[in-house]
Each structure stands twice: as C-alpha cells, then as structure tokens.
VEXTI-117252 format. One record per residue: residue in one letter; x, y, z of N, C-alpha, C in turn. Coordinates in pm, whole numbers, plus 32768, in hexadecimal, padded with zeros to 4 digits. Layout:
<nodes>
AXYZXYZXYZ...
</nodes>
This chain:
<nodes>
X9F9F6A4CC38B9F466A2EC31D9F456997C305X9EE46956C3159EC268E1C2F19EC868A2C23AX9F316852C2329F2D6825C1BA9EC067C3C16FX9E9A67E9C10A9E4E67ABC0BA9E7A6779C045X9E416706BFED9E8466D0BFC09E1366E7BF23X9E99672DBE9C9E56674BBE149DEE66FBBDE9X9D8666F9BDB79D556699BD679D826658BCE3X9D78660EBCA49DC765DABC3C9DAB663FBBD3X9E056652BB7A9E036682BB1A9D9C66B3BABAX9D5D6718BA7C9D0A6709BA2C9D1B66F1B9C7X9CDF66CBB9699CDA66CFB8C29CEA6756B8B5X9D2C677CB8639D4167F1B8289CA667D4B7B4X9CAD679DB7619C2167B8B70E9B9C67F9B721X9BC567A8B7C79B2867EFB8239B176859B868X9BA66884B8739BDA691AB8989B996985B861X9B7E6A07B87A9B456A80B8789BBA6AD5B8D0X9C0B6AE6B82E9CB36B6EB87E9C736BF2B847X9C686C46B8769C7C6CB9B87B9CC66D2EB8A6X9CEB6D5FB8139D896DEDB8259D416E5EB82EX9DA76E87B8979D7D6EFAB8D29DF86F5FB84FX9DC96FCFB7FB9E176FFCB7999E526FD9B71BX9DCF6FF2B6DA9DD26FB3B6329E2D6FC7B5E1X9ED2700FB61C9F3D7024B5989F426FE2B56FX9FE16FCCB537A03A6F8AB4DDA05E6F07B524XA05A6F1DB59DA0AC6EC0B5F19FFE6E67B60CX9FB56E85B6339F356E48B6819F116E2AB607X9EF06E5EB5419ED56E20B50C9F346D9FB4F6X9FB16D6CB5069FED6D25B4B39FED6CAAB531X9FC46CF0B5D59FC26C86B6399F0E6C3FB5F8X9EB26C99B5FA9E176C71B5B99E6C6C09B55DX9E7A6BDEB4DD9EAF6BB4B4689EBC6B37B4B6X9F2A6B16B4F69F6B6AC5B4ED9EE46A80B57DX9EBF6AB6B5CE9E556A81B60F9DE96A31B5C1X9DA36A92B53A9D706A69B4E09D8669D0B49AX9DFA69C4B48B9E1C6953B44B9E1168F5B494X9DEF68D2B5199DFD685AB57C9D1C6886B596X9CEA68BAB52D9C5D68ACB5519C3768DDB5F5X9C7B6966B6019C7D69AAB6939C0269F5B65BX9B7569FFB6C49B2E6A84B6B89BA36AF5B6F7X9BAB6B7AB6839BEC6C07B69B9B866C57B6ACX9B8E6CC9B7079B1D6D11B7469BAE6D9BB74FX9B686E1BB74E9BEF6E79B7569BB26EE9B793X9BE96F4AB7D59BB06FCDB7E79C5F702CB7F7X9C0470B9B7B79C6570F3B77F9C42716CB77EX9C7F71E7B7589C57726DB7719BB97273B6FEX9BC57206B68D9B4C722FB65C9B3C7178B609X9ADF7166B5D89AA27104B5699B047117B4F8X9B247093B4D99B8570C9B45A9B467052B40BX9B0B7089B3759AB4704CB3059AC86FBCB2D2X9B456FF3B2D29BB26F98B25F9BDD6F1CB29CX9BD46EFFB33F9BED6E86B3439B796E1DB38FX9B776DD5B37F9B216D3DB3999AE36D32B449X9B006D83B48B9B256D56B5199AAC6DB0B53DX9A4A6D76B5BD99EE6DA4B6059A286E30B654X9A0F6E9CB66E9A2C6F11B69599CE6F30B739X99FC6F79B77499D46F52B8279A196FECB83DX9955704DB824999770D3B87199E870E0B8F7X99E570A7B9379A4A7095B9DC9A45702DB9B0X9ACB704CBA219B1E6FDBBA779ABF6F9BBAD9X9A5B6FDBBAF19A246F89BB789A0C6F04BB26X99896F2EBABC99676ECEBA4E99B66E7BBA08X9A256E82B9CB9A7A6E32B9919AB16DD8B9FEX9AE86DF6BAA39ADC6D7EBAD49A796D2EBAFDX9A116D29BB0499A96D00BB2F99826C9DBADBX99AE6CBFBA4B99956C7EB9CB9A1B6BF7B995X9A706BFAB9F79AE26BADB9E69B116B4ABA4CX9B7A6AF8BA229BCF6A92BA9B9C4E6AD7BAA3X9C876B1DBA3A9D2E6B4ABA239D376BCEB9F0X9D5F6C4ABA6B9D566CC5BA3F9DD86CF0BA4BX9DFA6D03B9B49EA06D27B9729E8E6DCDB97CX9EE16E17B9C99EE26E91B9B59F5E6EC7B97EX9F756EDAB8D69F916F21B8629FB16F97B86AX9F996FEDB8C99F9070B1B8C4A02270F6B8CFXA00B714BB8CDA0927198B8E2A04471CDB96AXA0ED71FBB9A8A0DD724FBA3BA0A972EABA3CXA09A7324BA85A06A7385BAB6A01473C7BAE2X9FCB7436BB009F6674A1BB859EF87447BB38X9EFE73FABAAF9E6F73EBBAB49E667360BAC7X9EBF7312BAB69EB27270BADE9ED4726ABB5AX9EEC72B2BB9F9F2E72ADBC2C9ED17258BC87X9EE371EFBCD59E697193BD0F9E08716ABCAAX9E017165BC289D977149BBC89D3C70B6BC21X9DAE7065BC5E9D976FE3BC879D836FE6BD12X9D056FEABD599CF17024BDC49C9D6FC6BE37X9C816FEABE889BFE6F74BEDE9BAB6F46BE9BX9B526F8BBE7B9AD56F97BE109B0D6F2BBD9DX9B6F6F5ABD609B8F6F1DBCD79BB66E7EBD01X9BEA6E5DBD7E9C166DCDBD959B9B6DA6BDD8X9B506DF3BE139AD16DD2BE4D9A6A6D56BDC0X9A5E6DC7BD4C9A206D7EBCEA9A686D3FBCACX9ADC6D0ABCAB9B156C96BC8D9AF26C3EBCBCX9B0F6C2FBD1D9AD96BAABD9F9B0F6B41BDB1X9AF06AE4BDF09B226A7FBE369BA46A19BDE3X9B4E69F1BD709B9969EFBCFA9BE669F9BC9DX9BD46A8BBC979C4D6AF4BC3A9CC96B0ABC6CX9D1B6AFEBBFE9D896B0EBBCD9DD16B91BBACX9E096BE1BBF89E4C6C72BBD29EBB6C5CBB8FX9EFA6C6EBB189F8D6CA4BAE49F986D39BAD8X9FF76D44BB0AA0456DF7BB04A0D26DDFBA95XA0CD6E0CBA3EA13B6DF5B9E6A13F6E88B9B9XA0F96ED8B9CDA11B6F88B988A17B6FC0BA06XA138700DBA62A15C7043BABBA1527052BB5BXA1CC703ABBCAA1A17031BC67A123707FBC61XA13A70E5BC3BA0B47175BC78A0417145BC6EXA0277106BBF79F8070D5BBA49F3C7062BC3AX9F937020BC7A9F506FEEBD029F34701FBD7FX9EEE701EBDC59EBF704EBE439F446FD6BE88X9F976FE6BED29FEB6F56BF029F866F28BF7BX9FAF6F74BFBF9F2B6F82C06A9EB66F39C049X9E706F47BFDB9DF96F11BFDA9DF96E9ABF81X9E5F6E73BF2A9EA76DFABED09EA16D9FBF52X9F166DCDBF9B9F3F6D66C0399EA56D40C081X9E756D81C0A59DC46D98C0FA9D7B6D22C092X9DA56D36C0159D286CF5BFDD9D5E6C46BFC5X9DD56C57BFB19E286BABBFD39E1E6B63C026X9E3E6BD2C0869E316B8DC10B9D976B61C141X9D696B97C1219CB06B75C1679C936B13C0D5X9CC66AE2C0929C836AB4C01B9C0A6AF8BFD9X9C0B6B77BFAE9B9E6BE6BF669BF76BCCBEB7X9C6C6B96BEDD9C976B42BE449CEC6AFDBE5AX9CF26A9DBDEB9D596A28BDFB9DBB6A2FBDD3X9DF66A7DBDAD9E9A6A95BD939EBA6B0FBD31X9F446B14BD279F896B8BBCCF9FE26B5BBCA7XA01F6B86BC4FA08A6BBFBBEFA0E16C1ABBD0XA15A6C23BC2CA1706CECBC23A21D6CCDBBC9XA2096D3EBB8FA2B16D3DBB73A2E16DB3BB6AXA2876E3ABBCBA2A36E8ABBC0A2896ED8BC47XA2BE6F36BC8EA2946F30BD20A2656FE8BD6DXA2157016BD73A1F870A7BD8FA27570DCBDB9XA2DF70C1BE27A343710BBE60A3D370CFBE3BXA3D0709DBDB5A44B704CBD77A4C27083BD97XA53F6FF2BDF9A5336F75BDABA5186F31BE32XA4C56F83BE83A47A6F3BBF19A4186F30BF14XA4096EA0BF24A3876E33BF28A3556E0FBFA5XA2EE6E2CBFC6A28E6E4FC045A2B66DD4C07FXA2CC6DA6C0F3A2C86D33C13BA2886CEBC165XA1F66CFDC152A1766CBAC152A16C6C5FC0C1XA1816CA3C043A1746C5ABFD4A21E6BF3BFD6XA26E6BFBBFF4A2C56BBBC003A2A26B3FC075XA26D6B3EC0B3A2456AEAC12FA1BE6A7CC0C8XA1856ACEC06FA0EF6A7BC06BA12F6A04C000XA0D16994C001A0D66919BFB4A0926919BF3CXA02969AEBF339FDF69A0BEA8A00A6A20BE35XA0876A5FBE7FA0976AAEBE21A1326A92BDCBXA14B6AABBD50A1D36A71BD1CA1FE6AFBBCEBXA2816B2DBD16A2C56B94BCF8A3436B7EBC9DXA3466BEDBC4BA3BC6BE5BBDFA3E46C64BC11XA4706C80BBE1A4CB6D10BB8DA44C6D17BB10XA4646DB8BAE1A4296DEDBA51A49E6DAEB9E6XA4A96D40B9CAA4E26D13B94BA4D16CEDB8D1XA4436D13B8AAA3E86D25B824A4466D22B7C1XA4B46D98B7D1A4F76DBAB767A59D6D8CB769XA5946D1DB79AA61B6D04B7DAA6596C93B753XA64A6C82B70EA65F6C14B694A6BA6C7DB635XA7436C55B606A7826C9FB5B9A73F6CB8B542XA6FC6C71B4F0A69B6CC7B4A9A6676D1CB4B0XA6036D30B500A5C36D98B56AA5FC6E0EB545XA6826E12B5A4A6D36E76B5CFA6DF6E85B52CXA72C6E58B4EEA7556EA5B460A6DD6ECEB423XA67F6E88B404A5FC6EDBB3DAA5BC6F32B419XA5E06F4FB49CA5956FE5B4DCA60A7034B4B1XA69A7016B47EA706706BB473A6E7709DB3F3XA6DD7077B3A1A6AD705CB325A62570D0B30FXA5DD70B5B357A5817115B353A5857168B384XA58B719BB3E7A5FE7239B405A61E7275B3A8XA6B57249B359A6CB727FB2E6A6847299B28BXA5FD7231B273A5A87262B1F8A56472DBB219XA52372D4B2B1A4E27379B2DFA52E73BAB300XA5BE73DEB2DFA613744DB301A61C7485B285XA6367408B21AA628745FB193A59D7480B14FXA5537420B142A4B1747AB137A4A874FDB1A3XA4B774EFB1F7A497759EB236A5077615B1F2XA55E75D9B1C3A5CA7657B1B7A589766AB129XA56175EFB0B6A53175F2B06CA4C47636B00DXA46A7621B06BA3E37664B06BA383767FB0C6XA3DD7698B13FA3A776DDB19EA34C766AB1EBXA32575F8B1E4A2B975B8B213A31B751DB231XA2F374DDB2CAA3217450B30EA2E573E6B29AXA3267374B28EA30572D6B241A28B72DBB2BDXA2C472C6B31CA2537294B39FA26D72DFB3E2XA1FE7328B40CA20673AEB47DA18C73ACB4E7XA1DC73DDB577A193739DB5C8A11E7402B5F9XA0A673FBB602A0337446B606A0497492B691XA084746FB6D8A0AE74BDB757A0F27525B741XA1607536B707A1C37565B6E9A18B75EEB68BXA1AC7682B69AA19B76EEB68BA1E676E7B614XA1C57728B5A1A1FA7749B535A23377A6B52FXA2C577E2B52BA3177826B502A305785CB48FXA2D878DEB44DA3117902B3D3A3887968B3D6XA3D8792BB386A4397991B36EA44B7A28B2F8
</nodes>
C-alpha cells in the first residue's frame, strides 16, 4: 500500500460530525461538539423532538451529509456491520470514521478496502470486532490511529459507574424498575 500523506487539519467550526446513536453517551459527545460551533447531524432508531440536531433516516444519508462519523450504538444482530461498503462508500474521500461503541457496528474487511484505496481518509477505532486482535492491515496503515476501549478508565469513572450500579440494584429491588435500563435488555418480572 502506497503511503499518502494527511491533509492538514481541519477547523473543527467548519466540520459537519455526525453520531451515529442519539443516547446518553452520543447526546453529551453532540454537547460538547456543540460548543466548539460543530454542525451535529444524528441518525438513530427514530427522530427524537427534544433535541437541536438535524436527524438522517439512514446511515447511508447521514454520511454523505458529514466529514466525522462517530458511531455511539450499542452491539448486536441489529448493529452488526451497521458500518458497511455502502456506508464508507458515502462518506468518501474525505471522511472521517470513529468507532467508539462497538467492534461488531464495523464491517473491518471493508473499513481496511476503503483506507486502503482512499474511498476515506482515515479512522478512529478503540474498539475491535474480534477483541483484543487487531487486524494487521489497520495496524500496518498510516491513516488509521488505534486505542484500547479506555473511555472509562479514569478513577472517577470507575467509582461513578460503581456508584451507579448500586443505585440500580436498589431502585430495582425497590420498585421494581432500573435508574438507567438498557432497551436491549429483556425485563424480568418477578
């Protein structure tokens, strides 16, 4: 693979990021994007009223519509490849992939295909489909930057997800219902 060399930096102001998964986590990444005068663009299982941000029935559309596509989702049968040929296809030459939810949510095969031919200009992963083995193609390339998942690695962090545990162990024993409960997750009644 022939190396190419980044273009300089963009302005973030002039940026157009778009999150892939409007929670808790993708609203508070939106927010803080917000504050540096980022266009936010989002797509999500549906339109949600209440917040400020342009909405993009697909994924095809929301990249097509962006430079920096943050994917926010949780894993599983239905995000599985969410991020696919097609989806880096309409990114393009340009665009910017972050994976910060889950390995599964990327196509890798077609991540690598689309780096390598320049169909986009770089990534962001800190999370890897067959964890904690990292394909050897993205390890080899010059435009992609790999982390460990250490989001939550700050002793704060850790005590405040500990912290909250305990609060949804006792709200459920409480009154039957999670502080934060995850929409995936099958409800038990006892």
């Amino acid at each position: 693979m022939a190396k190419r060399r980044l273009p300089a930096v963009a302005d973030a102001a002039r940026a157009a990021d778009s999150i892939v998964g409007l929670g808790n986590i993708g609203k508070a990444v939106a927010r803080r994007l917000a504050g540096f005068d980022v266009v936010v663009r989002y797509h999500g299982r549906a339109a949600q009223p209440d917040v400020p941000y342009d909405y993009h029935a697909t994924i095809v559309d929301l990249a097509r519509a962006c430079d920096v596509l943050i994917m926010l989702v949780p894993g599983g049968a239905r995000t599985r490849h969410l991020v696919d040929a097609e989806v880096l296809a309409a990114l393009g030459p340009d665009g910017v992939l972050i994976n910060v939810a889950r390995g599964s949510v990327v196509d890798e095969q077609a991540l690598v295909e689309a780096l390598g031919s320049g169909a986009i200009l770089a990534a962001g992963l800190d999370v890897y489909d067959k964890e904690p083995h990292v394909p050897a193609p993205l390890l080899a390339m010059s435009n992609v930057v790999l982390l460990p998942h250490i989001g939550s690695g700050s002793e704060q962090t850790r005590a405040a997800m500990g912290q909250l545990l305990v609060d949804n162990l006792a709200a459920w024993f409480a009154t039957g219902r999670a502080i934060t409960p995850v929409p995936e997750s099958p409800v038990v009644q006892g």
